[in-house]
N, C-alpha and C positions, 0 to 999 in steps of 0.2 A: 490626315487625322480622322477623318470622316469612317475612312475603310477599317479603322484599328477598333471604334466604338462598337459594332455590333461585336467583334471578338471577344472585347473587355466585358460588353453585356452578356454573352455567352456563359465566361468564367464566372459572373458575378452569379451568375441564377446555377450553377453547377456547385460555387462553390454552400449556396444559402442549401440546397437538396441534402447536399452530406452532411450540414451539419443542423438541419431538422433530422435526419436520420439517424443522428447520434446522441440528438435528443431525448430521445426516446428509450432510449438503450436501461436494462436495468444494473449493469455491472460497466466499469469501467478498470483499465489498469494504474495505478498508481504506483509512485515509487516508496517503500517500508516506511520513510521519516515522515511524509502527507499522512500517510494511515494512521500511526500511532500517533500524532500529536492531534488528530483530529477527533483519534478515541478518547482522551483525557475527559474525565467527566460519563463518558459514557461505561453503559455495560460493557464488561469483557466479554459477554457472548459475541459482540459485535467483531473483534480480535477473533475469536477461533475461530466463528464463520471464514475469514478472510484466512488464516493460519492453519487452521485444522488445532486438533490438540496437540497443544507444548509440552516439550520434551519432559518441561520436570515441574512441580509445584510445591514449593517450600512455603511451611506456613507458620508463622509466626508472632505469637498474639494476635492483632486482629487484623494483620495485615500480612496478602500472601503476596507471594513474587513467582509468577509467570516463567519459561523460558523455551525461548522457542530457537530453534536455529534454521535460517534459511538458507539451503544450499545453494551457490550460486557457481560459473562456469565463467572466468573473466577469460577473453581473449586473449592468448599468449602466453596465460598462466602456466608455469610449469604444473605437474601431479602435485596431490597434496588437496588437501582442505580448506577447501574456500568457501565464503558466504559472508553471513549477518548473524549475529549472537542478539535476539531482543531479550530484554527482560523486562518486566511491566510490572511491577506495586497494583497492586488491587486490597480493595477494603472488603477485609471479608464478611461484615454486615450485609452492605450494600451490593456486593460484587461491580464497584464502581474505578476502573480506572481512577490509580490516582497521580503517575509518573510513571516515566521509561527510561531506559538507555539502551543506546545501541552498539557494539561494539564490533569492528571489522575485523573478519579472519582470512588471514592470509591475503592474497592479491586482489581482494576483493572488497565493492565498497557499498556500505548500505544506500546510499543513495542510486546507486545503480539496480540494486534488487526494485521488482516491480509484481506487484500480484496484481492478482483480480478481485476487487471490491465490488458491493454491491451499494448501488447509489439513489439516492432517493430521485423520483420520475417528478418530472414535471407538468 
């Protein structure tokens, strides 16, 4: 048991380096449903940064609807059209998230879609 301690202390101080290291980091990946339910309340700029500009923007009285589609490549998938259909409620005062939904196309599952976010430093 004696011989196995320093190994373990090894991993232990290798594994604390990687994840001060990613600490630090100002973007991380997340999968599409983390993002938008994290955005509710917030500005939709905070969505484009992460999304780019949505496909399409219907507005309507004072509240617009968002829609973006993220293409996605599921393993095994046959040809064909796959991804995440978001569309996001925003107040067009505020420009405040105010709901989403997500809707999966084709072989493809929004929880599997994952972008790059930018995340606050610690």
């Amino acid at each position: 048991m004696s011989r196995s301690l320093p190994l373990f202390a090894a991993a232990a101080v290798t594994a604390i380096a990687v994840l001060a290291a990613c600490g630090h980091s100002d973007f991380a990946l997340r999968p599409v449903p983390a993002i938008v339910a994290a955005s509710v309340g917030q500005p939709v700029d905070r969505l484009q940064e992460a999304f780019g500009q949505p496909r399409k923007i219907d507005a309507a009285g004072i509240r617009q609807v968002y829609v973006w589609f993220l293409p996605a490549h599921p393993a095994g998938a046959p040809q064909g059209l796959h991804g995440c259909e978001m569309e996001v409620t925003v107040d067009q005062r505020s420009q405040r998230v105010l709901g989403y939904s997500l809707s999966n196309i084709g072989w493809s599952s929004c929880r599997e879609v994952e972008r790059r976010m930018r995340v606050a430093s610690l």
